[in-house]
N, C-alpha and C positions, 0 to 999 in steps of 0.2 A: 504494500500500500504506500501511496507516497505521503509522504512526509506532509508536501505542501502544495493544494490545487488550486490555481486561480484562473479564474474563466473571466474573461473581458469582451465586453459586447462593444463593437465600433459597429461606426454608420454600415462599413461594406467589410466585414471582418469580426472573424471572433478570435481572440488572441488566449490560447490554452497553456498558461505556465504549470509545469510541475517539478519537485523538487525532492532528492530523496539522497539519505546520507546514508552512509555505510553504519554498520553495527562496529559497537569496538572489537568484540570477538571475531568481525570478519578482515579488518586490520590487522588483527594481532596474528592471526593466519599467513595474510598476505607476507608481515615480515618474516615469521618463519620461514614459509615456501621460498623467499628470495634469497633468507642470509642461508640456508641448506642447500640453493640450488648456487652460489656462489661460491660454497663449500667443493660442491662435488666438481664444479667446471674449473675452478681457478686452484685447488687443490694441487695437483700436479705440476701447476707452472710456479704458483708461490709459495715462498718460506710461510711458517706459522705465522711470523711476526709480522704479515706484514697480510696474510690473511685475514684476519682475524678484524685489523680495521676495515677494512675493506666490507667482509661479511654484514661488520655492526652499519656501516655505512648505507648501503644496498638497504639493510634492513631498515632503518629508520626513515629512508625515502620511500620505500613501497610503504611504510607504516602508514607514515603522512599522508601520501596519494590516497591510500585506501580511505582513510579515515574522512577526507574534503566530501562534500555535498556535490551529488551529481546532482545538473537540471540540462531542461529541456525545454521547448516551447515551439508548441502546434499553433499556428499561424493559416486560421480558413478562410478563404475568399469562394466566390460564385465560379470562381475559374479553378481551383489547386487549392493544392494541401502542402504546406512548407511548415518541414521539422528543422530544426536548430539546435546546436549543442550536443549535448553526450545523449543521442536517438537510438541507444543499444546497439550498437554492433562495434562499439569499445573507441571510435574515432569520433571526437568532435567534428561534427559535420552539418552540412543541409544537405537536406531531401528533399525533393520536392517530387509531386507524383499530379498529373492534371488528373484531373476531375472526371472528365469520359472514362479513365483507365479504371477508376475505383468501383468495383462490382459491388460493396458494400463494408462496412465498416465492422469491425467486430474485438472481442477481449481476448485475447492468448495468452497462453502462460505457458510460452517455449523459450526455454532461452531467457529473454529479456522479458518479464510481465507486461502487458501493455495494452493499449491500444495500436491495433494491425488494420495495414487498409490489404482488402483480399484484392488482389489482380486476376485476371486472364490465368496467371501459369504460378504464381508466387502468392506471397503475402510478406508487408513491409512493416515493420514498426513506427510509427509516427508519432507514437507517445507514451515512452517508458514509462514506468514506475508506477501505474495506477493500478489498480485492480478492480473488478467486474462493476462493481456497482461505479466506481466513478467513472468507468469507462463508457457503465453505460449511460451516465448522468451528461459526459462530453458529448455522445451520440446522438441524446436529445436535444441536448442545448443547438447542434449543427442542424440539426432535422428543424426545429422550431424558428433558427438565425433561416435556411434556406429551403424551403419546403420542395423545391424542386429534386432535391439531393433523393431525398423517399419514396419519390417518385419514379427515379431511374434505379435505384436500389430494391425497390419493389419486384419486378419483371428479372433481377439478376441473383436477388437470395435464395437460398435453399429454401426458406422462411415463405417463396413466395406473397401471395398476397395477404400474407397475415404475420406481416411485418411490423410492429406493434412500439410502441413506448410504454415505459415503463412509468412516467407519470413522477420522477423521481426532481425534480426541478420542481415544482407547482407545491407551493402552498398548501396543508391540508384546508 
């Protein structure tokens, strides 16, 4: 689940920040796995003495990294879908995917939890770190910002014509 969801409604745009920090146990991992895996590769070429800082080194940089806050941010227009920042596949990047290509929107939890736009032959992450209900909370909020979207996703889900919201945005 992420940490931190914010959904921003512009005139021609809905701007989807999310935000999600590592556990310290999953850190404290990270530096193990780095200062042993610097152990076993650099072993052979250097002295103890000079291992050893080296290992603590490694280790304290993967600690850090581990430990910082990944974010992301889904960026929808009437035309594309444009993801930013750390979008699960480990590189800071953009994505961008136009809007005919996207068969429908849906929650995964392969790999990177998220929100995935299915394609033709694939499926893309376009917004990490959320899980089912907010994903499907983002899925309404785009369906309600452009109604057209449910309209072509209709005729392409599995879900057919009983493609539904969840009612999770609206007020009781």
């Amino acid at each position: 689940m992420a940490k931190q969801l914010e959904i921003r409604d512009f005139e021609d745009a809905l701007l989807i920040r999310t935000e999600d920090d590592h556990a310290p146990a999953k850190a404290v991992l990270s530096a193990l796995v780095s200062a042993l895996f610097v152990g076993f590769v650099l072993g052979r070429f250097l002295q103890a003495s000079l291992l050893i800082p080296v290992a603590v080194l490694v280790a304290t940089l993967a600690f850090l990294a581990a430990l910082g806050a990944r974010k992301a941010e889904l960026r929808v227009t009437n035309l594309e879908f444009e993801s930013r920042g750390d979008v699960g596949d480990g590189s800071g990047s953009t994505r961008t995917v136009c809007r005919a290509d996207v068969r429908w929107l849906e929650h995964q939890d392969r790999g990177v939890s998220g929100l995935y736009a299915v394609l033709r032959h694939h499926s893309v992450c376009m917004l990490p770190y959320v899980d089912e209900q907010q994903a499907m909370l983002v899925i309404e909020r785009i369906v309600n910002k452009f109604p057209d979207f449910e309209k072509q996703w209709e005729g392409q889900s599995p879900f057919g014509k009983h493609f539904t919201e969840l009612g999770l945005s609206r007020p009781n």
